[in-house]
SEZADO-300552 format. One record per atom (N, C-alpha, C): x, y, z; residue in three letters. Coordinates in steps of 0.001 Angstrom, whole numbers, plus 500000, padded with zeros to 6 digits. Example, Ala and Ser with C-alpha at 12.3 -4.5 7.8 and 13.67 -1.06 7.14 Angstrom:
513190494310507800ALA/512300495500507800ALA/513200496700507800ALA/512850497750507080SER/513670498940507140SER/512900500030507870SER/
This chain:
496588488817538616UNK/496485489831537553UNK/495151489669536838UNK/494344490696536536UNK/492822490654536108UNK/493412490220534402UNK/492561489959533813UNK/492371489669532581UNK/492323490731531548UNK/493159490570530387UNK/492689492184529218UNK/491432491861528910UNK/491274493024528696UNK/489920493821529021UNK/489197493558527502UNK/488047493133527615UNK/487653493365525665UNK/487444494486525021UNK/488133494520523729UNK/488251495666522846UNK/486571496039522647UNK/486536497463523445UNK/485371498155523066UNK/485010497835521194UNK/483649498081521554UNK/483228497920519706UNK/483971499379519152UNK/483517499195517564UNK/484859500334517109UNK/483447501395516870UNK/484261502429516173UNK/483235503657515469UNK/482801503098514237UNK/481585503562514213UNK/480860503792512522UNK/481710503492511261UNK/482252502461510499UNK/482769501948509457UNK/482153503301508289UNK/483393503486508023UNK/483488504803506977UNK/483828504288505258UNK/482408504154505112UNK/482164502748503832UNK/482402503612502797UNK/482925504837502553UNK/483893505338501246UNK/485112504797501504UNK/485622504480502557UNK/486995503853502367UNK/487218502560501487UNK/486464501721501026UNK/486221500897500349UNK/486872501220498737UNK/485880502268498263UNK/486331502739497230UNK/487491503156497295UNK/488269503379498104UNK/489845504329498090UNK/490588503296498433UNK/490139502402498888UNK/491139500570499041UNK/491002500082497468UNK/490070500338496779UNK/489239499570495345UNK/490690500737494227UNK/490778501683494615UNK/491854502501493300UNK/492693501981494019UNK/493143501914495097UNK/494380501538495351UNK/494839500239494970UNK/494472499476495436UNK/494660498104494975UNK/494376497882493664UNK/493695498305492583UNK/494157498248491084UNK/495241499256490922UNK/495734500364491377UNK/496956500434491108UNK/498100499761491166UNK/498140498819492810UNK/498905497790492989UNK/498863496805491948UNK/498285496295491232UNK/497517495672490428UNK/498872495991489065UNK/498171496892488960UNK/499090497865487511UNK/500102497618487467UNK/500905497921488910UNK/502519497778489202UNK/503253496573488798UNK/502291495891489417UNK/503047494215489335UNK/502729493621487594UNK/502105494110486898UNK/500961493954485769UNK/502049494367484761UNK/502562495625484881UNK/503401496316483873UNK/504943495986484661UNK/505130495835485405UNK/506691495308485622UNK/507814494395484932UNK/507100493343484565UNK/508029492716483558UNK/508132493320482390UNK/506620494243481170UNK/506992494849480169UNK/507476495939480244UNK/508492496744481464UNK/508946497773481449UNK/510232497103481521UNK/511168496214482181UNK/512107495607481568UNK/511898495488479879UNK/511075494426480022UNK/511000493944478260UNK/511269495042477101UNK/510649496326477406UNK/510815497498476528UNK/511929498191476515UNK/512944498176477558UNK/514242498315477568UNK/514914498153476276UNK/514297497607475508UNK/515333497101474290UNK/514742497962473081UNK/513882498861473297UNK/513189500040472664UNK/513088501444473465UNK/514411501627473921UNK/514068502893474746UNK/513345504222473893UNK/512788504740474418UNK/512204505814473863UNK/510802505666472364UNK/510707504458472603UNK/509484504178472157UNK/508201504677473044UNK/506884504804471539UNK/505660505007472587UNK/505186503526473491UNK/505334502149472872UNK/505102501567474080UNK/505572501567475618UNK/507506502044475144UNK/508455502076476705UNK/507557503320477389UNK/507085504090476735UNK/506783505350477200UNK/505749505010478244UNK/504314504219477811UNK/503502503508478095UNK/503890503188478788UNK/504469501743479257UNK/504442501158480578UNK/505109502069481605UNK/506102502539480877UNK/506733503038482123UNK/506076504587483334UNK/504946504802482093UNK/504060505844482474UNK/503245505073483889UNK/502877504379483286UNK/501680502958484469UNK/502267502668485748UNK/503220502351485093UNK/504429501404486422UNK/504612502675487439UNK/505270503710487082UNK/505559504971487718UNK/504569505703488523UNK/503285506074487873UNK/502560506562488248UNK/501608505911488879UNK/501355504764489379UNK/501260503797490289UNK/501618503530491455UNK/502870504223491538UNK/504039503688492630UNK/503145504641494166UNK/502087505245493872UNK/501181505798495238UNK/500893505000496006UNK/500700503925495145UNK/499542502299495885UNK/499976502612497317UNK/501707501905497620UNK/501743501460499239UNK/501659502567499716UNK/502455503912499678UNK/501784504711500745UNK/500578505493501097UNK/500062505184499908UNK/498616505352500516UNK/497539504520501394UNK/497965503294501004UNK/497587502376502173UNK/498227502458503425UNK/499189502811502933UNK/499990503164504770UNK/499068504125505197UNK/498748505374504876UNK/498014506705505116UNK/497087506329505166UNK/496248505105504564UNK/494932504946505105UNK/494915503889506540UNK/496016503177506986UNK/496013502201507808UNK/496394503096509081UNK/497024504829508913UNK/497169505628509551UNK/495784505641510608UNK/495316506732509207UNK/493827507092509559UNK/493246506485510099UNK/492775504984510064UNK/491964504010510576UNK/492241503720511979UNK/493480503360511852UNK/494011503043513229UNK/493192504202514152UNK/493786505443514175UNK/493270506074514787UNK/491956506929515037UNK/491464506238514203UNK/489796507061514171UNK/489273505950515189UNK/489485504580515092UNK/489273503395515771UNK/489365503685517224UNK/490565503895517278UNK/491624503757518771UNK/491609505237519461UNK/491578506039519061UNK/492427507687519881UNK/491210508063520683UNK/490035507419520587UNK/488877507852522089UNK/489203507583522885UNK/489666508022524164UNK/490257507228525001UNK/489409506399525443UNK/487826506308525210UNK/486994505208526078UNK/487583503503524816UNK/488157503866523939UNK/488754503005523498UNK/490229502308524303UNK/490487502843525011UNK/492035502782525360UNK/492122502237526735UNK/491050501417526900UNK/490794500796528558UNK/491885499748528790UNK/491937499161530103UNK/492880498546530344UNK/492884497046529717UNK/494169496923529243UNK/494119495558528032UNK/494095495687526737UNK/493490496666526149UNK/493022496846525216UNK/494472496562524150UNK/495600496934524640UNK/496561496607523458UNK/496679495061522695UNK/496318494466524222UNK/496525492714524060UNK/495650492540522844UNK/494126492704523121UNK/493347492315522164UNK/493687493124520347UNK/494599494435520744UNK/494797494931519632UNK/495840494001518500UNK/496758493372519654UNK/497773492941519035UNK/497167491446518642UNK/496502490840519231UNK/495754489407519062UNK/495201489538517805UNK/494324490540517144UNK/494068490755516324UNK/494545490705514822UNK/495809491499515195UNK/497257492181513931UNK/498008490675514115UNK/498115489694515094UNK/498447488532514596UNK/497978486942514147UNK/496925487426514425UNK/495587486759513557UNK/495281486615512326UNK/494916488274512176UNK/494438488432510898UNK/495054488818509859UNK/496299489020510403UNK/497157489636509533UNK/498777488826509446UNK/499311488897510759UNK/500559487454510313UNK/500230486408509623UNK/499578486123510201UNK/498858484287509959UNK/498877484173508462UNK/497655485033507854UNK/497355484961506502UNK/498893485354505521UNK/499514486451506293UNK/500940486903505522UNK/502065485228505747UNK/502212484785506572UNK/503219483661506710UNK/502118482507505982UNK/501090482215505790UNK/500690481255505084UNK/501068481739503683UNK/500638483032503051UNK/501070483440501824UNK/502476483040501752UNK/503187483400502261UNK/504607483374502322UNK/505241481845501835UNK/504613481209503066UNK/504987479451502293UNK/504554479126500660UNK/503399479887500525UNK/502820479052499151UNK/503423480017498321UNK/504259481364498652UNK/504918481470497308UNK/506478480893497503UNK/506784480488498265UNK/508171479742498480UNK/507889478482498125UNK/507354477963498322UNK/506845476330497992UNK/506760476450496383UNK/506375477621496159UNK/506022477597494367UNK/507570477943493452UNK/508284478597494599UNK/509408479540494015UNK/510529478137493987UNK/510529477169495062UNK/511725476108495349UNK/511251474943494090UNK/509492474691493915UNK/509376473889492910UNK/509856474570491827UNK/510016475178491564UNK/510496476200489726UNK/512036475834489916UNK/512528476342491327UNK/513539476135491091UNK/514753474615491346UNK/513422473565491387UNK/514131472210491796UNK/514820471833493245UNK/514421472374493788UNK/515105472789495376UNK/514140471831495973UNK/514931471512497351UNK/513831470922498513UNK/513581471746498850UNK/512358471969499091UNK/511873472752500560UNK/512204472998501698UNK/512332471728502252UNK/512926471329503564UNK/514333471494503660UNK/515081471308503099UNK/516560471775502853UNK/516624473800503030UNK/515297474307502582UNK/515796475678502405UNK/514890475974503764UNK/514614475662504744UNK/513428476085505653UNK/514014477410506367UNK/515452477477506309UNK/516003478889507133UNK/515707479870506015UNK/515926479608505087UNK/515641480918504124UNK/514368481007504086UNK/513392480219504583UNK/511994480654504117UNK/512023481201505639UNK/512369481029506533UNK/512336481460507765UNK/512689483214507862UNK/513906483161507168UNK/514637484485507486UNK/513940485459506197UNK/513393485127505052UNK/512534485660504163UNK/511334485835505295UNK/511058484883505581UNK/509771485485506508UNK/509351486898507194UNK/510942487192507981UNK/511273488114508597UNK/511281489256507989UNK/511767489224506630UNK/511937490583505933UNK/511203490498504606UNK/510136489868504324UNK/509335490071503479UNK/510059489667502094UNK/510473488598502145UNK/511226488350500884UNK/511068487329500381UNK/510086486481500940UNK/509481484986499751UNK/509025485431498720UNK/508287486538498448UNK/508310486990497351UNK/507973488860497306UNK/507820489220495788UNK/508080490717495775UNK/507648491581496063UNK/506211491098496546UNK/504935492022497167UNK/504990492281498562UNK/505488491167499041UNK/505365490454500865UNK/506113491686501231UNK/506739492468501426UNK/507485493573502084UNK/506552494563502660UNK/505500494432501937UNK/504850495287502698UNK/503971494953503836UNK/504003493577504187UNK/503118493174505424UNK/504499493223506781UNK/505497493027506283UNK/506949493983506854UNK/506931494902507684UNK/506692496001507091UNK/506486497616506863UNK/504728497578508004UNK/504086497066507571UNK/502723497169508418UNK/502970496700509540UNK/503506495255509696UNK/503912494816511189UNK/504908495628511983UNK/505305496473511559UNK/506376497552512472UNK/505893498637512669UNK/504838499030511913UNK/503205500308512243UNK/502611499939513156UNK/502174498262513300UNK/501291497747514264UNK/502090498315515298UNK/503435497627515929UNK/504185497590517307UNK/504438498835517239UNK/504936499731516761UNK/504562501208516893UNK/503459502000517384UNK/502531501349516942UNK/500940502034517197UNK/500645502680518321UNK/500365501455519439UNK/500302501489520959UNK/501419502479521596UNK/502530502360521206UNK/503458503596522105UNK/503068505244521978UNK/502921505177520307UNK/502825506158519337UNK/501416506808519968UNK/500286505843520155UNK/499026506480520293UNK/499034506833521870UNK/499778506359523080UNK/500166506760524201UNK/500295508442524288UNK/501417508097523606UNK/502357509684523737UNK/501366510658523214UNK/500382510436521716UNK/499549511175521612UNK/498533511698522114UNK/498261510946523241UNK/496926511406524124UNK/496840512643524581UNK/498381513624524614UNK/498486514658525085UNK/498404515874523905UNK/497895516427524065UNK/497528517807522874UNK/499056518485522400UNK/499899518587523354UNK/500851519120522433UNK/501590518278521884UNK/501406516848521878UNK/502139515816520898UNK/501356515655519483UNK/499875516087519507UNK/499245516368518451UNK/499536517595517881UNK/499804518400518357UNK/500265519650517604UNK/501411519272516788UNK/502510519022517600UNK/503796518612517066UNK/503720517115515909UNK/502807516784515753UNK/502743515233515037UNK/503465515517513536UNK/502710516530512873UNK/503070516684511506UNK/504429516826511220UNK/504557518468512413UNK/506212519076512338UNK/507378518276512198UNK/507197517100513423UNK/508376516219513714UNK/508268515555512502UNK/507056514738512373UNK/507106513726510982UNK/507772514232509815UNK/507524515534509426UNK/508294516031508323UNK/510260516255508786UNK/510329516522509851UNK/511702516297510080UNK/512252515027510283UNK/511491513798510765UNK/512095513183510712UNK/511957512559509454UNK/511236512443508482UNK/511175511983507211UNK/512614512357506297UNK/512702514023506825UNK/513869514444506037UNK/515004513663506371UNK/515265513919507320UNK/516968513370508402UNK/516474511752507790UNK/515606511005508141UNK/516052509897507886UNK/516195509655506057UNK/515614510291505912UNK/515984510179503452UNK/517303510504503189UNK/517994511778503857UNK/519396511897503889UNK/520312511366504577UNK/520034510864505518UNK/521135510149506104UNK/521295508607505531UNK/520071507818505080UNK/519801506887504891UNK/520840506856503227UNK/520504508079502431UNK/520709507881501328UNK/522774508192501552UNK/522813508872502586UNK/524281509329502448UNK/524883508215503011UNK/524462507785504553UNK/525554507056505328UNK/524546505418505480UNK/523122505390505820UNK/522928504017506115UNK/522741503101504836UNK/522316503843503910UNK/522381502962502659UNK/521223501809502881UNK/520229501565503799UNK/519610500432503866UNK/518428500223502456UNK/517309499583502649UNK/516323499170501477UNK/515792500020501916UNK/515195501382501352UNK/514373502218502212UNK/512811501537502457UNK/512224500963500765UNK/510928500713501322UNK/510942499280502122UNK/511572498945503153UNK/511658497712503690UNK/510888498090505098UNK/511270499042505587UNK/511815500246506930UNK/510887501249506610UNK/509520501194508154UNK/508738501846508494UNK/509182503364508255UNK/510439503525508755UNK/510702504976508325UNK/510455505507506787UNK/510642504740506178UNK/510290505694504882UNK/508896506130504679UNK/507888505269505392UNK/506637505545505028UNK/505823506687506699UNK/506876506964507248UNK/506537507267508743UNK/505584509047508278UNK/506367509654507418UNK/505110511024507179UNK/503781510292506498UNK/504059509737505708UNK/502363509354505636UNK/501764508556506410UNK/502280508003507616UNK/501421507164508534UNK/500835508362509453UNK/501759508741509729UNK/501689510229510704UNK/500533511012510327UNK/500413511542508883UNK/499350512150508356UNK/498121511262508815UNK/498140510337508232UNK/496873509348508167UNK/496256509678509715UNK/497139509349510413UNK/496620509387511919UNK/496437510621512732UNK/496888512083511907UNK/496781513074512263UNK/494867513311511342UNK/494695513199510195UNK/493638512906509481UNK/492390511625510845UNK/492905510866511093UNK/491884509984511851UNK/491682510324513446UNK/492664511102514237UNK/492084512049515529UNK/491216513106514922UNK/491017513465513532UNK/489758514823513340UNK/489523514588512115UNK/489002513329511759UNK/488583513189510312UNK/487371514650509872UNK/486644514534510709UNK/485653515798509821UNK/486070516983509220UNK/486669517690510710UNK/487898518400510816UNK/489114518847509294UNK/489224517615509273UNK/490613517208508526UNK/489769517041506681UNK/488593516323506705UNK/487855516274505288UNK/487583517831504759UNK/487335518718505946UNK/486831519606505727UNK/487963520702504740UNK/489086520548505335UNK/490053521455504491UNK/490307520977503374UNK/490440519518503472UNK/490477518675502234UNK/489576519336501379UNK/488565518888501529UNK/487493519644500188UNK/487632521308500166UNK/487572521896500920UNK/488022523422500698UNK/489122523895499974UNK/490272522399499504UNK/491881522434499014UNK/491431521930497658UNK/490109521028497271UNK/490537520187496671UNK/491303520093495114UNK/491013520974494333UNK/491413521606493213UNK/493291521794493123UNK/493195522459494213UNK/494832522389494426UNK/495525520708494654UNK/494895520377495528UNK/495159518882496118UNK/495687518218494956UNK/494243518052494091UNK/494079517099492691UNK/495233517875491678UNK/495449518624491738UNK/496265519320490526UNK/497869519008491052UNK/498134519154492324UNK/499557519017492773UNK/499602517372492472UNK/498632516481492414UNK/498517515054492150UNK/499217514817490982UNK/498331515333490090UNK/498510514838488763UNK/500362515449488522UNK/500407517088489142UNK/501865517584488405UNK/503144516782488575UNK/502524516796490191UNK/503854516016490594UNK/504030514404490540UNK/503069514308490013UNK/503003512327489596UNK/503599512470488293UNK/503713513407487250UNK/504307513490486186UNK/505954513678486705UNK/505812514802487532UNK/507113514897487364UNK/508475513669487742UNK/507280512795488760UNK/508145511712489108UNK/508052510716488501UNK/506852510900487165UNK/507136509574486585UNK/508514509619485151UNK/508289511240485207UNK/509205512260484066UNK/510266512317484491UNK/510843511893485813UNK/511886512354486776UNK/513644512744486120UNK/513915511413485442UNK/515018511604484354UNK/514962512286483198UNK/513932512544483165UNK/513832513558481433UNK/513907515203482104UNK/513615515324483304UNK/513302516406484208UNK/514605516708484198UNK/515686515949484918UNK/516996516125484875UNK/518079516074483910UNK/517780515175483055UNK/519112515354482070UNK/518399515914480559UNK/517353516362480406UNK/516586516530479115UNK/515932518095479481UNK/514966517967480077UNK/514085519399480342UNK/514486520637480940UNK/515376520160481906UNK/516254521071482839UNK/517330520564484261UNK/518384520672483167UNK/519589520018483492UNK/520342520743484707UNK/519923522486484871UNK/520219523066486208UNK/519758522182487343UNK/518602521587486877UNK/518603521038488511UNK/518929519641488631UNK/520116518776487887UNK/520841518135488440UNK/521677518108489546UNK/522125519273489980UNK/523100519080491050UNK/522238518724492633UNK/521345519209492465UNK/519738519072493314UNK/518666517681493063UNK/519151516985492810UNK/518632515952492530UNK/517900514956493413UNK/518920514915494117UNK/518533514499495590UNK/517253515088496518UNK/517645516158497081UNK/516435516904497507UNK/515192517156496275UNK/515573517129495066UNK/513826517027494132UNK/513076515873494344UNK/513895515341494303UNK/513620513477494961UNK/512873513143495590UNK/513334514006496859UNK/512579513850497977UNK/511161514578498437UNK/511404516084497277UNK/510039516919497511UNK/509328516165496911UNK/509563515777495369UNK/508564514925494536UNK/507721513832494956UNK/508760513238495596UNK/508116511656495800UNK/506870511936496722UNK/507589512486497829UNK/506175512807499056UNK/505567513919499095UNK/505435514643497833UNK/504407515537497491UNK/503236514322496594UNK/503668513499495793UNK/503066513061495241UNK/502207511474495924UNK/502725511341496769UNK/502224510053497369UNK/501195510968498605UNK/501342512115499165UNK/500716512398500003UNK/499389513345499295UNK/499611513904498088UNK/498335514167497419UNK/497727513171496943UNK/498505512180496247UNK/497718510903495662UNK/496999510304496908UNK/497293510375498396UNK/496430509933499529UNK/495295510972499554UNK/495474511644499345UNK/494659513077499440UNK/493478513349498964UNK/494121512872497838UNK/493275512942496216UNK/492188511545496164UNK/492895510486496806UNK/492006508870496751UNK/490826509668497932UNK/490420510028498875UNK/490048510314499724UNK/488729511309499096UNK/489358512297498402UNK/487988513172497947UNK/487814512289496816UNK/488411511999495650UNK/487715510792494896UNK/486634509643495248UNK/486989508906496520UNK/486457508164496884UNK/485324508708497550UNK/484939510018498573UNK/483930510088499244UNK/483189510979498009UNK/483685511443496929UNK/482524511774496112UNK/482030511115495255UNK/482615509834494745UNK/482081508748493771UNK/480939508112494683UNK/481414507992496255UNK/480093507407497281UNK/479239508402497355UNK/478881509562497377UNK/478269510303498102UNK/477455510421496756UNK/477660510466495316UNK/476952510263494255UNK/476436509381493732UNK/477071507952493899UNK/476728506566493522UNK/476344505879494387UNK/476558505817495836UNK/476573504753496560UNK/475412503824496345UNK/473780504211495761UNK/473003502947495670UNK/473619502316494040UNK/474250502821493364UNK/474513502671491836UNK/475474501319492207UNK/475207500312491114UNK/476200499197490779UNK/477575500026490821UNK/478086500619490009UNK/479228500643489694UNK/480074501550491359UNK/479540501994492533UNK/480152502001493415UNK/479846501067494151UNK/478785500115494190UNK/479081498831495244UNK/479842497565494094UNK/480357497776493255UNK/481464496746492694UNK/482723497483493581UNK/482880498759493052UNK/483954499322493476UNK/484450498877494864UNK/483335499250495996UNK/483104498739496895UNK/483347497577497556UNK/482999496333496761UNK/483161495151496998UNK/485023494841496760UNK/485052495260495638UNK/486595495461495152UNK/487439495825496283UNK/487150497126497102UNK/487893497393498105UNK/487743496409499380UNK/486896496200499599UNK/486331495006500903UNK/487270493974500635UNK/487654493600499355UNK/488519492540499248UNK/489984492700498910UNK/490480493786499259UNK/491734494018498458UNK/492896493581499554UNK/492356493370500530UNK/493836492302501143UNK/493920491174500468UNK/492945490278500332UNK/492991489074499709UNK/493599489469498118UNK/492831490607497917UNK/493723490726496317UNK/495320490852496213UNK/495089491852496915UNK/497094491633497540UNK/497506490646497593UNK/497334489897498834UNK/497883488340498572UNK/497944487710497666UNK/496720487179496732UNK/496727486254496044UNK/497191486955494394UNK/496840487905493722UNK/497109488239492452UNK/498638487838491867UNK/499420488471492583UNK/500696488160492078UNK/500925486346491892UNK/500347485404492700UNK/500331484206492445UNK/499563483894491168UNK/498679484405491023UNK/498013483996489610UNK/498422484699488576UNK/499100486008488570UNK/500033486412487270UNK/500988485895486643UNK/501798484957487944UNK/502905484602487246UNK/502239483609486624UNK/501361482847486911UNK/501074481757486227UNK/500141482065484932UNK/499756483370484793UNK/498878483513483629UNK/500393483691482941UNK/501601484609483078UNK/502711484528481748UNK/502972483416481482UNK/503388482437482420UNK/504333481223482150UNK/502805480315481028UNK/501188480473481600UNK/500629479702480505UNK/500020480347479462UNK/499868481995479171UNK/499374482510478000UNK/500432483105477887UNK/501124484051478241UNK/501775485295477748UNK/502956484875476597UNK/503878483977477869UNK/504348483360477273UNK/504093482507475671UNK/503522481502475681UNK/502893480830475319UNK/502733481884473861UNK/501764482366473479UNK/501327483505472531UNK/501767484707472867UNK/503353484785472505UNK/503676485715472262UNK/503683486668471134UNK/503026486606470318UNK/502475487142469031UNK/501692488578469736UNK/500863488550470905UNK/500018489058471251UNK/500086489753472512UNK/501418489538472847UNK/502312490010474379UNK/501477490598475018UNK/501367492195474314UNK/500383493532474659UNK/499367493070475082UNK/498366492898474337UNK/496697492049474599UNK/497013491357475428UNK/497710490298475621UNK/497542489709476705UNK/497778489677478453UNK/498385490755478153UNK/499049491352479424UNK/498720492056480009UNK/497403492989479405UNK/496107493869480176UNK/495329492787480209UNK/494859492018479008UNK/493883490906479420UNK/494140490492480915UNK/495481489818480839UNK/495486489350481687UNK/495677489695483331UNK/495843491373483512UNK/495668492260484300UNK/494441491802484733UNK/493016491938483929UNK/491746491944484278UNK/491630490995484969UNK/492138489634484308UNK/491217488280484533UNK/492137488002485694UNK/493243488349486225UNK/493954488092487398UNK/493404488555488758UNK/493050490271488663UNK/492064490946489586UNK/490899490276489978UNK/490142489986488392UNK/488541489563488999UNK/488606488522489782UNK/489791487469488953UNK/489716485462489914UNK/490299486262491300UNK/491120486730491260UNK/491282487224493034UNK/490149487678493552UNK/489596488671493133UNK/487782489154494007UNK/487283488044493965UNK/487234487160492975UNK/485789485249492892UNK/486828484801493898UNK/487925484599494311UNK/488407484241495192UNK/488082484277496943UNK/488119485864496969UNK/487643486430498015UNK/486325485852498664UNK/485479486387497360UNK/484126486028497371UNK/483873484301497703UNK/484314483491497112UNK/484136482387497767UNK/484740481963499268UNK/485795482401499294UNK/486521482107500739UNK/486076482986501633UNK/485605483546501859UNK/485104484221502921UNK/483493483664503268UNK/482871482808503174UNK/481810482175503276UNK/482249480950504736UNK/483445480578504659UNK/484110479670505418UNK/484987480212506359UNK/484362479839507545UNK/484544480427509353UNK/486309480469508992UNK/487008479757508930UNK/488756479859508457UNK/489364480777507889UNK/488614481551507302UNK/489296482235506070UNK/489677483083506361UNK/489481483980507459UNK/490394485164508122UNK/492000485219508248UNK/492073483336508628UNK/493668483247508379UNK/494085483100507180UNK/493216482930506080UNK/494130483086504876UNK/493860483913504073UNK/492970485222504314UNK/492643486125503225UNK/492439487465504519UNK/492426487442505774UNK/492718488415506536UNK/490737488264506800UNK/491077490027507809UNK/489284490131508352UNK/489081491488508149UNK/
């Protein structure tokens, strides 16, 4: 048997994506940032602070599928030439996705279990099946689900980009995706009951898009900006309405309780698929105006590093509450955007130093 074949070099690196990894990942940022004070405010419902976080927390919630929609796109702007698609080429694809991407996710994984069993007085070694079977489903800690969700995009990819080689499976890409998005939200919500965001299916129309967007990016930018006004405006409405979602129903207009379900479902993925939409013309016009300007090569740099930010932030938050937040609670508020900032940046000085050292792919990705 001949040997897989080496992965042709890729296309032209599309260095506005940077910036649209850089909003995304401070939204992720936000989520995890305002999560504990949207509990905490519970005990002030209908205050302007509850109002506040819960505005942040909510309207945030774009982060993962837009990274799904951009890991869409990429994939296939990369891969769908067929002079990309030579023989082997999956091996080296998959060598890659478990390289750069398990490796660093199961090393994360131990050091927040190792951190989670010391808090909680536990051996380690006594719990090694649960860190095992957490492994599996993204559950050492609260972020990890989504390297889950990506590893079941990866093994998907290769079949997925097969079947597409043929023009009328590209035609049909969107159609089906939107049907099957539906059938699986209702059935899931009626009869399987599973974790939806655990399960590639929930995020399967915006991967679909992404990769319908990365077989004709020009193509595909082009309507974009010809939409964009609409795009950006369906962003903002329907990010309200889902961050408004309960005031929508039992406060603003209570007819459409019995419909709840299906608003649910228009809302959510109207708003995660413009908020992909919307990062996209945001991002290629902040580059296309700034790109020699500081403030888009921070941005920039910001995005270059936002796997590593992923990984590592949530490890240094908890430890900024347990030693300031905590600590000076006089100052909760202040300290809890403070400490938003100073959590982000030590993750980028993070980046920035570890990536100097040939290793670091396995622990901050490539």
């Amino acid at each position: 048997m001949p040997p897989p074949a080496a992965e042709p070099k890729t296309k032209p690196r599309i260095e506005s994506l940077d910036v649209y990894r850089a909003i995304a990942i401070l939204a992720v940022v936000i989520i995890h940032l305002t999560s504990n004070p949207v509990v905490r405010m519970q005990q002030l419902p209908g205050s302007g602070l509850t109002i506040f976080y819960e505005f942040w927390n909510r309207f945030s919630q774009f982060a993962v599928p837009a990274f799904i929609f951009l890991s869409g796109l990429v994939l296939f702007y990369n891969y769908a030439d067929p002079e990309r698609q030579k023989r082997g080429w999956a091996a080296g694809f998959y060598k890659k996705r478990l390289l750069y991407i398990f490796v660093p996710y199961a090393v994360w994984s131990l050091i927040y279990f190792l951190m989670k069993q010391r808090e909680q007085g536990n051996d380690p070694l006594a719990e090694c099946k649960t860190f095992l079977i957490d492994l599996l489903t993204g559950n050492n800690y609260e972020h990890l689900y989504y390297f889950v969700i990506l590893i079941q995009f990866y093994v998907l990819f290769p079949p997925l980009l097969a079947v597409l080689r043929y023009r009328a499976a590209v035609r049909w890409l969107i159609p089906f995706a939107i049907l099957f998005q539906t059938v699986f939200y209702f059935l899931n919500n009626e009869v399987l009951h599973w974790t939806s965001g655990d399960v590639f299916a929930t995020y399967f129309l915006l991967f679909s898009l992404g990769a319908s967007f990365g077989m004709n990016l020009e193509r595909s930018m082009v309507s974009v900006r010809k939409w964009a006004w609409l795009i950006l405006s369906l962003f903002v409405v329907s990010g309200l309405c889902y961050v408004f979602a309960g005031r929508l129903y039992y406060d603003w207009a209570p007819v459409l309780l019995p419909y709840k379900m299906i608003f649910n479902f228009a809302i959510y993925y109207l708003f995660t698929i413009c908020a992909s939409l919307s990062l996209l013309l945001i991002a290629r016009g902040l580059f296309l105006i700034g790109q020699n300007g500081w403030p888009v090569r921070l941005l920039s740099s910001f995005g270059a590093a936002s796997f590593a930010i992923f990984l590592v932030h949530p490890f240094l938050l908890h430890y900024w509450r347990i030693a300031v937040v905590n600590r000076y609670g006089t100052y909760y508020h202040y300290l809890t955007w403070l400490g938003g900032a100073v959590v982000f940046l030590v993750s980028w000085g993070f980046y920035l130093l570890l990536r100097r050292w040939k290793w670091s792919p396995y622990m901050i990705g490539r």
